[in-house]
Gaussian input, Z-matrix of N, CA and C with variables (Angstrom, degrees):
# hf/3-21g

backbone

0 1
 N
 C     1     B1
 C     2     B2     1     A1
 N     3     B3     2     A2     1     D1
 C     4     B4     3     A3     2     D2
 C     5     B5     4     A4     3     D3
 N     6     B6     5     A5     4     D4
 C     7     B7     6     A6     5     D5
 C     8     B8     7     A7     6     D6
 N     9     B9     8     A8     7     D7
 C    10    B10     9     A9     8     D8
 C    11    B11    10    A10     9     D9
 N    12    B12    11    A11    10    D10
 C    13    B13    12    A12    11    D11
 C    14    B14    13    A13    12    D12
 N    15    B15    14    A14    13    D13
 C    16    B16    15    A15    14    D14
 C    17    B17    16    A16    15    D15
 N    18    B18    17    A17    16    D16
 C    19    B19    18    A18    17    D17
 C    20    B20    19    A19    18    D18
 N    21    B21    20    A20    19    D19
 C    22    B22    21    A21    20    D20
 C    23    B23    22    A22    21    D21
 N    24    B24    23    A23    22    D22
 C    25    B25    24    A24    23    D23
 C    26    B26    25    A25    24    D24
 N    27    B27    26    A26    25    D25
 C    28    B28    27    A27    26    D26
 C    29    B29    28    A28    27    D27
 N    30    B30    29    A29    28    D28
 C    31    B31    30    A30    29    D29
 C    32    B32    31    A31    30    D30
 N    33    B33    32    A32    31    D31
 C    34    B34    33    A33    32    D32
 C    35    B35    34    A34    33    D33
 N    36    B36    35    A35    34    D34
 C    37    B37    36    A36    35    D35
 C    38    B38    37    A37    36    D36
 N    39    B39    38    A38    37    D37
 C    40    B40    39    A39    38    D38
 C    41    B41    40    A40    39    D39
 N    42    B42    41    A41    40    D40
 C    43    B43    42    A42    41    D41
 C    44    B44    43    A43    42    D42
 N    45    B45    44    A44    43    D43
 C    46    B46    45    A45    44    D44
 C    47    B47    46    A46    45    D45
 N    48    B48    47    A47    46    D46
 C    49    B49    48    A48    47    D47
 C    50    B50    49    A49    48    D48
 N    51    B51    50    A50    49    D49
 C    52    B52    51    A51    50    D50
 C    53    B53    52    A52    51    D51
 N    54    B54    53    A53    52    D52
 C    55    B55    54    A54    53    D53
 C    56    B56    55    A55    54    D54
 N    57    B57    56    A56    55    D55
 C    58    B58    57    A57    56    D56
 C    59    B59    58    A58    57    D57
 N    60    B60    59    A59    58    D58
 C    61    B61    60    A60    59    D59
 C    62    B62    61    A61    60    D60
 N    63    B63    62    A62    61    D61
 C    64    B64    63    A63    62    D62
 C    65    B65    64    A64    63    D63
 N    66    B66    65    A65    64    D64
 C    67    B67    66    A66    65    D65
 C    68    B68    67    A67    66    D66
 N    69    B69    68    A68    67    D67
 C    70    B70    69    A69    68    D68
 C    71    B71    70    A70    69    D69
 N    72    B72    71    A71    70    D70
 C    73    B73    72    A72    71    D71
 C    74    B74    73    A73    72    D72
 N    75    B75    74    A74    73    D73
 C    76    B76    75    A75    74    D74
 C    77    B77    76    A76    75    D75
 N    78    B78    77    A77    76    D76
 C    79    B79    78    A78    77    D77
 C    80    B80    79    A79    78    D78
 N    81    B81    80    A80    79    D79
 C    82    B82    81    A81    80    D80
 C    83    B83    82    A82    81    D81
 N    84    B84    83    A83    82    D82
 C    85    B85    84    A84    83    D83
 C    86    B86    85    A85    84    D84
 N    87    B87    86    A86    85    D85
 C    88    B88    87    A87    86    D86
 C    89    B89    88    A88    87    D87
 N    90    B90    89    A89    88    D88
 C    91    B91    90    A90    89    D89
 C    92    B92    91    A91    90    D90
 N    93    B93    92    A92    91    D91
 C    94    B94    93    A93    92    D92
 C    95    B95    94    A94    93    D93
 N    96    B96    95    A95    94    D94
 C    97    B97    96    A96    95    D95
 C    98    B98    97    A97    96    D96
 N    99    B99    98    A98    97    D97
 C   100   B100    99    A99    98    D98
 C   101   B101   100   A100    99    D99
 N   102   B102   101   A101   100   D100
 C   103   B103   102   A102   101   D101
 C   104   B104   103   A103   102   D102
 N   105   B105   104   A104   103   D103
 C   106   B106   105   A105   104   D104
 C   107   B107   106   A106   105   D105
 N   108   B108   107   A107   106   D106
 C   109   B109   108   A108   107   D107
 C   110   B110   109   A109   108   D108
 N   111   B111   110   A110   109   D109
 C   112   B112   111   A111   110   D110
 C   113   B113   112   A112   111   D111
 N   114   B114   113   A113   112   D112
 C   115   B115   114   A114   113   D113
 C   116   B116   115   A115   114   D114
 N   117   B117   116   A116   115   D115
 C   118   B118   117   A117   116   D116
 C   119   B119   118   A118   117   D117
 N   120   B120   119   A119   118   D118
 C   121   B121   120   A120   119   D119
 C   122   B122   121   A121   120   D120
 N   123   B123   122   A122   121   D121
 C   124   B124   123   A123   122   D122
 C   125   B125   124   A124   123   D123
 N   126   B126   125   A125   124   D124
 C   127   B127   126   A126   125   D125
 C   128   B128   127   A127   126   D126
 N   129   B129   128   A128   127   D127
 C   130   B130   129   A129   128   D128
 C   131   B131   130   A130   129   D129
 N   132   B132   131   A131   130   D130
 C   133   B133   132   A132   131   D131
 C   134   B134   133   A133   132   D132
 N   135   B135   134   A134   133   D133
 C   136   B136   135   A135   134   D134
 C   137   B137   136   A136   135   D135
 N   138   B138   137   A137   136   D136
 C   139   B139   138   A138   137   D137
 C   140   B140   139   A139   138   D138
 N   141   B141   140   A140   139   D139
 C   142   B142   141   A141   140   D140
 C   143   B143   142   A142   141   D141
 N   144   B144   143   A143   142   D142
 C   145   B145   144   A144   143   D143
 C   146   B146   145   A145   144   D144
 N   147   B147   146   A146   145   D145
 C   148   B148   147   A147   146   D146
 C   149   B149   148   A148   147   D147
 N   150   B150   149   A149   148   D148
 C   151   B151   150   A150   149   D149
 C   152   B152   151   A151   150   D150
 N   153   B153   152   A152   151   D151
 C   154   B154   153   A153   152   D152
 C   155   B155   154   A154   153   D153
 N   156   B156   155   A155   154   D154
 C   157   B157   156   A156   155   D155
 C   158   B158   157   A157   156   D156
 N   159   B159   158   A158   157   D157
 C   160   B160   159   A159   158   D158
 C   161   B161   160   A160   159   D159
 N   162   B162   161   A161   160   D160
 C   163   B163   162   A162   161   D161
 C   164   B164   163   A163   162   D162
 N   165   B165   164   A164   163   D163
 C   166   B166   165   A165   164   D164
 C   167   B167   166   A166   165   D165
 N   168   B168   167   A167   166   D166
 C   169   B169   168   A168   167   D167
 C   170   B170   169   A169   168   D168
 N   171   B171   170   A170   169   D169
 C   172   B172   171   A171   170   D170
 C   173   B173   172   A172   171   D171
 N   174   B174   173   A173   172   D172
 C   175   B175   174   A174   173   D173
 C   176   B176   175   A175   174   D174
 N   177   B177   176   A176   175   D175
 C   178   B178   177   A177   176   D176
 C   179   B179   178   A178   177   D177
 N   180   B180   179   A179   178   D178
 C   181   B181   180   A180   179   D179
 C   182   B182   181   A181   180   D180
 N   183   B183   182   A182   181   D181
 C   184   B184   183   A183   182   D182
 C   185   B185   184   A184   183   D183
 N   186   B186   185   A185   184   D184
 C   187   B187   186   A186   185   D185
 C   188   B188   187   A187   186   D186
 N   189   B189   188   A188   187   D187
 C   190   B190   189   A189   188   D188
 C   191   B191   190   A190   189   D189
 N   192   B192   191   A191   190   D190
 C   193   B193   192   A192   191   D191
 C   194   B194   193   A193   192   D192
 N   195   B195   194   A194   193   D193
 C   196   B196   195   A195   194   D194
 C   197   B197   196   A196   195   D195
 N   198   B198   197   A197   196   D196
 C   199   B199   198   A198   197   D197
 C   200   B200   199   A199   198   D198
 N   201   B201   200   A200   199   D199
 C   202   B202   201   A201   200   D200
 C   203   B203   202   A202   201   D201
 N   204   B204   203   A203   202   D202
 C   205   B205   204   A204   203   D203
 C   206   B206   205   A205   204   D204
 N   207   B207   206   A206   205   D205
 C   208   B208   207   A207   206   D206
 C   209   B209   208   A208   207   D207
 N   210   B210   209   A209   208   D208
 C   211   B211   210   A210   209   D209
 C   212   B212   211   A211   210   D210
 N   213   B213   212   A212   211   D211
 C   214   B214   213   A213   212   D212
 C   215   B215   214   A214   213   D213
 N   216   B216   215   A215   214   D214
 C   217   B217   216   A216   215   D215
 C   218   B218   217   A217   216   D216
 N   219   B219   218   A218   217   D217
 C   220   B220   219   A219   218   D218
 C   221   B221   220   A220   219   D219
 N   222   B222   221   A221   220   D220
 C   223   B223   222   A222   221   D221
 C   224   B224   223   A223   222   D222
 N   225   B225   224   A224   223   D223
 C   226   B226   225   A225   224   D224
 C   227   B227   226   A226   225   D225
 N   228   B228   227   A227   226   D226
 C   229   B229   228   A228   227   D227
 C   230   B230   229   A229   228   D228
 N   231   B231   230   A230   229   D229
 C   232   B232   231   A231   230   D230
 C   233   B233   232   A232   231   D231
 N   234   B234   233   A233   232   D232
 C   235   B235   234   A234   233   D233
 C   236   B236   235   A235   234   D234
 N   237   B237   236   A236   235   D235
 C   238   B238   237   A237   236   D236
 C   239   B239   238   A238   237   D237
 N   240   B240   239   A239   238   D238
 C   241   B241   240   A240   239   D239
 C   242   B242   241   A241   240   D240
 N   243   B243   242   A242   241   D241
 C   244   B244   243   A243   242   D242
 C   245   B245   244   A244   243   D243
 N   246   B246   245   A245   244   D244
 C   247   B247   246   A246   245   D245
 C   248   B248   247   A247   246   D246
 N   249   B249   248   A248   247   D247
 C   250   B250   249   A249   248   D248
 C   251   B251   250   A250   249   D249
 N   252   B252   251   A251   250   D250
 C   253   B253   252   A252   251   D251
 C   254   B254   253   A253   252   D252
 N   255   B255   254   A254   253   D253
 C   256   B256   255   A255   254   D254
 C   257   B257   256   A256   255   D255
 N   258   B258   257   A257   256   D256
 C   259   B259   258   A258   257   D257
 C   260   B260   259   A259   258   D258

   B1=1.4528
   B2=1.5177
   B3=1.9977
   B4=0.6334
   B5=1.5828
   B6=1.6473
   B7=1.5816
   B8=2.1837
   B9=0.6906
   B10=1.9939
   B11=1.2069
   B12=1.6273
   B13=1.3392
   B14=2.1425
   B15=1.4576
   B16=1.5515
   B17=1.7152
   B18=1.3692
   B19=1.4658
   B20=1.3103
   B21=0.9720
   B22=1.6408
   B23=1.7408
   B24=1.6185
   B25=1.2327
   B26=1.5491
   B27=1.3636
   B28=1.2047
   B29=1.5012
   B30=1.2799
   B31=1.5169
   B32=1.5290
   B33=1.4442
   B34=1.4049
   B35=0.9934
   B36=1.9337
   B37=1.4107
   B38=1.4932
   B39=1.7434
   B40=1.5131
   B41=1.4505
   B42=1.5431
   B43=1.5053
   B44=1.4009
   B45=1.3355
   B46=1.7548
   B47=1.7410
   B48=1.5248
   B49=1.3877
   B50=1.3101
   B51=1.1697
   B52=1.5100
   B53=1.4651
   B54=1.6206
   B55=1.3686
   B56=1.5245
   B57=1.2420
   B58=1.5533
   B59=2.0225
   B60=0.8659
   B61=1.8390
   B62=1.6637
   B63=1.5568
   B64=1.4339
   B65=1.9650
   B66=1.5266
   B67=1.6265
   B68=1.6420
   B69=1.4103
   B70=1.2838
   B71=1.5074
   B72=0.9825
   B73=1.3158
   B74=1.8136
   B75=1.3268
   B76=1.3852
   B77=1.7579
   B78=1.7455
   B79=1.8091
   B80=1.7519
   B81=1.5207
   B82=1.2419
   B83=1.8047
   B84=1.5705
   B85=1.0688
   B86=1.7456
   B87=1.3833
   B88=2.0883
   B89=1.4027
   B90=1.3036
   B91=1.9627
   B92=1.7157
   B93=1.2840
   B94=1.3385
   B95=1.7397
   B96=1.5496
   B97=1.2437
   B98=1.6816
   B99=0.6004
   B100=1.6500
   B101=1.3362
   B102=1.6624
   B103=1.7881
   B104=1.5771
   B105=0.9395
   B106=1.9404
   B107=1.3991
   B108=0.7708
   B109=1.8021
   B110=1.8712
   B111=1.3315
   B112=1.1171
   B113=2.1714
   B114=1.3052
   B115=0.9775
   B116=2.4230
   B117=1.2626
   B118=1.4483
   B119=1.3659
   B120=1.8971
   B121=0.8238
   B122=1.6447
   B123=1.2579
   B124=1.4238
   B125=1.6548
   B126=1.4165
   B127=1.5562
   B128=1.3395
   B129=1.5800
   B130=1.8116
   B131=1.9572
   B132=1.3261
   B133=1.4050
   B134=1.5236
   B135=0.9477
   B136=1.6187
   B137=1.0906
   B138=1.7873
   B139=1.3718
   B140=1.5381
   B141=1.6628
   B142=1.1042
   B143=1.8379
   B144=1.2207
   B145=1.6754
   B146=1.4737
   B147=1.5843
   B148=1.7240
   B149=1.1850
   B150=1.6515
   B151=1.9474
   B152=1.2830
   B153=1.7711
   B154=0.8797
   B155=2.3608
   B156=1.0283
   B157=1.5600
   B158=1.0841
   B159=1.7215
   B160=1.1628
   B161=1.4518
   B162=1.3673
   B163=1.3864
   B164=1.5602
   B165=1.6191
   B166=1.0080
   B167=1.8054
   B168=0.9388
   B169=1.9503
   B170=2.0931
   B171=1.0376
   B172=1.7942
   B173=1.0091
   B174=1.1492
   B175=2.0114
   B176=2.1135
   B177=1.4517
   B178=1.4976
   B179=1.6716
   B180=1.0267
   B181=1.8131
   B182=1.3623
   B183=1.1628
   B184=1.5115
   B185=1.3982
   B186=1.1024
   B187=1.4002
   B188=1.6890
   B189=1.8805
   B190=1.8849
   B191=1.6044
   B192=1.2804
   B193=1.9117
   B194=1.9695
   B195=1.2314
   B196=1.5894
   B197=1.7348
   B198=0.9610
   B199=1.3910
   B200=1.4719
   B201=1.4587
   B202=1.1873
   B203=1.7796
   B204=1.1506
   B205=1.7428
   B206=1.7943
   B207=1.6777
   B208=1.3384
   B209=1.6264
   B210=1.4146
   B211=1.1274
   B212=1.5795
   B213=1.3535
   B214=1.0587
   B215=1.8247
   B216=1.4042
   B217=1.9047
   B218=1.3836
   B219=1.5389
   B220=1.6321
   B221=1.4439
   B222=1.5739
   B223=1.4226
   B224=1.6534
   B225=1.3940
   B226=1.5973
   B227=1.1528
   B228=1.5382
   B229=1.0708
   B230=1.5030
   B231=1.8192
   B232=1.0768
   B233=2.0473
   B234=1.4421
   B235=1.6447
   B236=1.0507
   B237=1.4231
   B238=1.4624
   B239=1.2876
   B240=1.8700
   B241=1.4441
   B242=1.8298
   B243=1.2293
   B244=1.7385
   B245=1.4220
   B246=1.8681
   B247=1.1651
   B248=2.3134
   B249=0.8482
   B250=1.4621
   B251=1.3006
   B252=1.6681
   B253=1.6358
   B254=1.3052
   B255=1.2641
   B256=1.3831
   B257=1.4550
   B258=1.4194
   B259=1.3707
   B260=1.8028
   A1=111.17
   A2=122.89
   A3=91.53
   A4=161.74
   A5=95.06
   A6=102.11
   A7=79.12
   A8=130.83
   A9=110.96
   A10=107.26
   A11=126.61
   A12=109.99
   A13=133.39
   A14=88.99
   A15=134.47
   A16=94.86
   A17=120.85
   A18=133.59
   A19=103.11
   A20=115.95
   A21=135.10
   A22=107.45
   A23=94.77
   A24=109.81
   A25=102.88
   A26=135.55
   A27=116.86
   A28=122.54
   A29=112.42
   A30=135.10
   A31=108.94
   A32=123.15
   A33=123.52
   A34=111.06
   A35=120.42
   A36=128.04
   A37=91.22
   A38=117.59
   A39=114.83
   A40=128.56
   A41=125.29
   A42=120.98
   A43=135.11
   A44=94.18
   A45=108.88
   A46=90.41
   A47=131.72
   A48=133.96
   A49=122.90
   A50=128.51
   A51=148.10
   A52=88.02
   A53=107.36
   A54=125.52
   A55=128.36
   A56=114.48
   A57=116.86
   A58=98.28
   A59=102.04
   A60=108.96
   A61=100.19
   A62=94.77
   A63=94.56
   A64=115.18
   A65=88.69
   A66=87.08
   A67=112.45
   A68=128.19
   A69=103.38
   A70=110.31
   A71=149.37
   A72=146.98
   A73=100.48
   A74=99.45
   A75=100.40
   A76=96.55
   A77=105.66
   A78=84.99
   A79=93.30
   A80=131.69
   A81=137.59
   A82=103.51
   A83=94.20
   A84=125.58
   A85=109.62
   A86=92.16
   A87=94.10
   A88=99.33
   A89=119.04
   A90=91.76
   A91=105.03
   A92=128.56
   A93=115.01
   A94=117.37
   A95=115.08
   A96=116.89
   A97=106.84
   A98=120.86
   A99=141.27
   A100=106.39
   A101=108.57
   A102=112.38
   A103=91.50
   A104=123.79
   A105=114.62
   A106=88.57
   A107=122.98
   A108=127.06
   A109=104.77
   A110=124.60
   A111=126.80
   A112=109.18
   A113=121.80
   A114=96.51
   A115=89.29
   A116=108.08
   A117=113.18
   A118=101.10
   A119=117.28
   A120=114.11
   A121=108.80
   A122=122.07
   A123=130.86
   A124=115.79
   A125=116.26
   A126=129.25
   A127=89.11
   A128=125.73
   A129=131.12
   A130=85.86
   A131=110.26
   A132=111.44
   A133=101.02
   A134=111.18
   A135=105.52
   A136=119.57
   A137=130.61
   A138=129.90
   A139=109.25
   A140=117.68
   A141=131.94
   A142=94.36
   A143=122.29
   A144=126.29
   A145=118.50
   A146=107.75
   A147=113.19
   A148=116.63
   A149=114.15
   A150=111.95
   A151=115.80
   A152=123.62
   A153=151.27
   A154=116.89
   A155=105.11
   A156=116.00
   A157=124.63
   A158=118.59
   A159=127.23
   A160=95.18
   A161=137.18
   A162=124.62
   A163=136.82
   A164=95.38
   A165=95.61
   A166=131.38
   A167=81.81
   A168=95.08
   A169=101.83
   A170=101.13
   A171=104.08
   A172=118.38
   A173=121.33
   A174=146.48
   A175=78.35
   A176=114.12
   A177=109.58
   A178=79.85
   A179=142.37
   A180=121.33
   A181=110.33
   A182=103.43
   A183=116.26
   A184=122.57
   A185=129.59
   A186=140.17
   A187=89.88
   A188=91.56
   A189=110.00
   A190=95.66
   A191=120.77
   A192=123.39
   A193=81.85
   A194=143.11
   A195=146.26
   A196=92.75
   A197=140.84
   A198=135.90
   A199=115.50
   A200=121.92
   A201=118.29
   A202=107.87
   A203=97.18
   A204=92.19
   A205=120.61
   A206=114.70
   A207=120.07
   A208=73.41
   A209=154.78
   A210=158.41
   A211=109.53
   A212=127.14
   A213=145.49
   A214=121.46
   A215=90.37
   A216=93.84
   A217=94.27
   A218=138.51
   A219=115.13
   A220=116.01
   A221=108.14
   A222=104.80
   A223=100.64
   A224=123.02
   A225=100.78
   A226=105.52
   A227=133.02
   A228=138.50
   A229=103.64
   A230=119.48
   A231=123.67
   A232=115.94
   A233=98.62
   A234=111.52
   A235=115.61
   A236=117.55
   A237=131.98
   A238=116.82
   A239=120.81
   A240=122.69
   A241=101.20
   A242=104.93
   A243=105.34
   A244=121.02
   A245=99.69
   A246=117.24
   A247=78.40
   A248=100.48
   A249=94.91
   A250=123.35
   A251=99.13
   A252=100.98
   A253=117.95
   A254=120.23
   A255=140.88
   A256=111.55
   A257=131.71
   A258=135.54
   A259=108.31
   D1=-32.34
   D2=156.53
   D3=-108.96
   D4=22.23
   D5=-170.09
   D6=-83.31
   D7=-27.53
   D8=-171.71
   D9=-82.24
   D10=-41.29
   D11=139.90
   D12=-5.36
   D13=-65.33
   D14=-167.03
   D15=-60.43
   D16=-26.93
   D17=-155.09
   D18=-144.98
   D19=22.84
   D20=178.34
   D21=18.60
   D22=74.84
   D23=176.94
   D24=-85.20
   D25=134.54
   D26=166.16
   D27=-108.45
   D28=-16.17
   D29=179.11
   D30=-129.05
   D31=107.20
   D32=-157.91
   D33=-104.59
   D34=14.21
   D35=-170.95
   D36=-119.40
   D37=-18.77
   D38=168.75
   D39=-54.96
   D40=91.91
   D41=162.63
   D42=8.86
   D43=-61.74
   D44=-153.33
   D45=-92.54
   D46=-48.83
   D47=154.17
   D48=-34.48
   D49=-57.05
   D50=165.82
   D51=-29.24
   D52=-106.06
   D53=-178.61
   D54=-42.07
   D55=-15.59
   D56=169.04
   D57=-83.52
   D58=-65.84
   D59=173.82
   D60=-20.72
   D61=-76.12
   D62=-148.63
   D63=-68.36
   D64=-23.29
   D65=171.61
   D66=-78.90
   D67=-14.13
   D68=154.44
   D69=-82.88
   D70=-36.08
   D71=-166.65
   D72=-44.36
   D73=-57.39
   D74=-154.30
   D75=-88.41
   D76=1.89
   D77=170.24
   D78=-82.22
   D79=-27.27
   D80=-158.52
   D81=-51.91
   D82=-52.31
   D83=-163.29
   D84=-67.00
   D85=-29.73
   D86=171.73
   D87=-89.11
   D88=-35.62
   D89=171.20
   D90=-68.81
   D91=-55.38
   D92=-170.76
   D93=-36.55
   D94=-48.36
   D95=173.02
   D96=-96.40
   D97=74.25
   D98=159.17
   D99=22.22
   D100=38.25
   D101=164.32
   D102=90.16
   D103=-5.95
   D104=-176.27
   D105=-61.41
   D106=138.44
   D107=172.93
   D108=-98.04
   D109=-45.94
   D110=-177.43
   D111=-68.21
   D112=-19.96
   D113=-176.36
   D114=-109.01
   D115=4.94
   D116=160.91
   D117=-49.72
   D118=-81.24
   D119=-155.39
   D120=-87.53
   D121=25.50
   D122=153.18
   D123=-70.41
   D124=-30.01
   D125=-168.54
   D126=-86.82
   D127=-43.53
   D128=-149.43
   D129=-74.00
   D130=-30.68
   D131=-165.36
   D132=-93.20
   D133=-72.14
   D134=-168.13
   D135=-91.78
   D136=-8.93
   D137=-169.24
   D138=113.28
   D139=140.56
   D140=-170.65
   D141=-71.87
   D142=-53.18
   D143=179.23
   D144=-50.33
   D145=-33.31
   D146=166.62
   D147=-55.18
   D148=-53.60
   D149=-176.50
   D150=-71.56
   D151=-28.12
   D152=146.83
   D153=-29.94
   D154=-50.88
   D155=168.18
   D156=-82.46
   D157=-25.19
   D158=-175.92
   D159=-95.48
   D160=17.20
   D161=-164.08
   D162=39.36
   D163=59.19
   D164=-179.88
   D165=69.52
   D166=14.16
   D167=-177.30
   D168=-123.76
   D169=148.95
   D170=162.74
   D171=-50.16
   D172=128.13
   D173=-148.95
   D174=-75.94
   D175=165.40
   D176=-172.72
   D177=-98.78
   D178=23.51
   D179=-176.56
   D180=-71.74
   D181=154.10
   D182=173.86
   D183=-58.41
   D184=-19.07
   D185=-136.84
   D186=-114.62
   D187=-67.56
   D188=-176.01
   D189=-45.13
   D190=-57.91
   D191=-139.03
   D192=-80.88
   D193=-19.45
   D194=172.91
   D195=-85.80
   D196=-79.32
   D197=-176.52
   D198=-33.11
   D199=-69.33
   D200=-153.38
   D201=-66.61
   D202=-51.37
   D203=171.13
   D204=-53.03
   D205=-36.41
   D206=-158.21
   D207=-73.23
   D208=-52.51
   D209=-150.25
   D210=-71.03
   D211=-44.34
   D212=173.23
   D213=-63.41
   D214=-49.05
   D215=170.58
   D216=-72.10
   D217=-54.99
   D218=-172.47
   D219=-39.14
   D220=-52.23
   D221=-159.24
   D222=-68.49
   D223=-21.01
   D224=179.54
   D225=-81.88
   D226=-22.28
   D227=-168.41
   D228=-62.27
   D229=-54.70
   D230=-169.93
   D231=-79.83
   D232=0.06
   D233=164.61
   D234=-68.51
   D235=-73.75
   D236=172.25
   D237=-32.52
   D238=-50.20
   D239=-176.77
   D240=-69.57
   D241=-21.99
   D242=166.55
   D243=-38.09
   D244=-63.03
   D245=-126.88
   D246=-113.44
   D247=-14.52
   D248=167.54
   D249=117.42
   D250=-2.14
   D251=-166.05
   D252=-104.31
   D253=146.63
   D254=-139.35
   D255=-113.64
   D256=111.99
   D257=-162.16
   D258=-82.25

Protein backbone atom coordinates (compact mmCIF):
# COMPACT_ATOMS: atom_id res chain seq x y z
CA UNK A 1 0.00 0.00 0.00
CA UNK A 2 2.82 1.82 0.52
CA UNK A 3 4.97 1.96 -2.57
CA UNK A 4 1.13 2.88 -4.74
CA UNK A 5 0.58 5.27 -2.24
CA UNK A 6 4.41 6.25 -3.30
CA UNK A 7 2.99 6.45 -7.14
CA UNK A 8 -0.13 7.96 -6.24
CA UNK A 9 -2.15 5.04 -6.97
CA UNK A 10 -5.61 5.82 -5.93
CA UNK A 11 -7.58 2.76 -7.09
CA UNK A 12 -5.25 -0.34 -6.88
CA UNK A 13 -7.73 -2.59 -8.76
CA UNK A 14 -7.43 0.26 -11.66
CA UNK A 15 -5.49 -1.24 -14.81
CA UNK A 16 -4.06 1.69 -16.32
CA UNK A 17 -2.89 2.97 -12.41
CA UNK A 18 -1.61 -0.44 -11.58
CA UNK A 19 0.53 -0.54 -14.72
CA UNK A 20 1.52 3.09 -14.96
CA UNK A 21 2.82 2.80 -11.02
CA UNK A 22 4.56 -0.20 -11.35
CA UNK A 23 6.43 0.56 -14.63
CA UNK A 24 7.76 3.62 -13.06
CA UNK A 25 8.54 1.95 -9.86
CA UNK A 26 10.61 -0.59 -11.35
CA UNK A 27 12.31 2.05 -13.90
CA UNK A 28 13.08 3.94 -10.26
CA UNK A 29 14.26 0.86 -9.02
CA UNK A 30 16.93 0.16 -12.10
CA UNK A 31 18.47 3.55 -11.46
CA UNK A 32 18.54 2.91 -7.64
CA UNK A 33 20.45 -0.43 -8.38
CA UNK A 34 22.62 0.77 -11.09
CA UNK A 35 20.54 -0.84 -14.11
CA UNK A 36 21.14 -4.51 -12.51
CA UNK A 37 17.77 -5.61 -13.56
CA UNK A 38 17.94 -8.94 -11.51
CA UNK A 39 18.48 -7.30 -8.12
CA UNK A 40 15.55 -4.35 -9.64
CA UNK A 41 13.21 -6.88 -9.76
CA UNK A 42 14.54 -8.39 -6.42
CA UNK A 43 13.23 -4.90 -4.65
CA UNK A 44 9.75 -5.16 -7.12
CA UNK A 45 9.55 -8.71 -5.27
CA UNK A 46 10.63 -8.58 -1.90
CA UNK A 47 11.30 -4.86 -1.12
CA UNK A 48 13.93 -2.22 -1.83
CA UNK A 49 15.24 -2.75 2.25
CA UNK A 50 15.57 -6.69 1.51
CA UNK A 51 18.42 -6.19 -1.35
CA UNK A 52 19.37 -3.42 0.66
CA UNK A 53 20.19 -6.03 4.04
CA UNK A 54 21.38 -8.58 1.98
CA UNK A 55 23.97 -6.10 0.59
CA UNK A 56 22.94 -5.54 -2.35
CA UNK A 57 22.68 -9.14 -3.62
CA UNK A 58 19.06 -11.21 -4.06
CA UNK A 59 17.29 -11.56 -0.66
CA UNK A 60 17.81 -15.86 -0.15
CA UNK A 61 13.64 -16.13 -0.08
CA UNK A 62 11.96 -18.68 -1.66
CA UNK A 63 9.58 -16.75 -3.50
CA UNK A 64 12.44 -13.76 -4.71
CA UNK A 65 15.28 -16.65 -5.86
CA UNK A 66 11.66 -18.49 -8.05
CA UNK A 67 10.56 -14.96 -9.30
CA UNK A 68 13.50 -13.25 -10.42
CA UNK A 69 14.71 -15.88 -12.85
CA UNK A 70 10.87 -17.06 -13.82
CA UNK A 71 10.84 -13.09 -14.73
CA UNK A 72 14.03 -13.07 -16.57
CA UNK A 73 13.41 -16.21 -19.00
CA UNK A 74 9.95 -14.35 -19.97
CA UNK A 75 11.60 -11.27 -20.88
CA UNK A 76 14.14 -13.20 -23.19
CA UNK A 77 11.52 -15.29 -24.14
CA UNK A 78 9.35 -12.28 -25.14
CA UNK A 79 12.74 -10.66 -27.09
CA UNK A 80 13.30 -13.37 -29.27
CA UNK A 81 9.36 -13.55 -30.18
CA UNK A 82 10.31 -9.71 -31.01
CA UNK A 83 13.10 -10.24 -32.93
CA UNK A 84 11.72 -13.43 -34.82
CA UNK A 85 13.41 -16.30 -33.43
CA UNK A 86 11.96 -19.51 -33.14
CA UNK A 87 12.56 -22.00 -30.16
Amino acid sequence: AGTARRYGVVNRGDARQNVDAGARYLRDLLARFDGNVALALSAYNAGEGAVERYTRRVPPYRDTLTYVPEVLARAEGYRDEAAGVRN
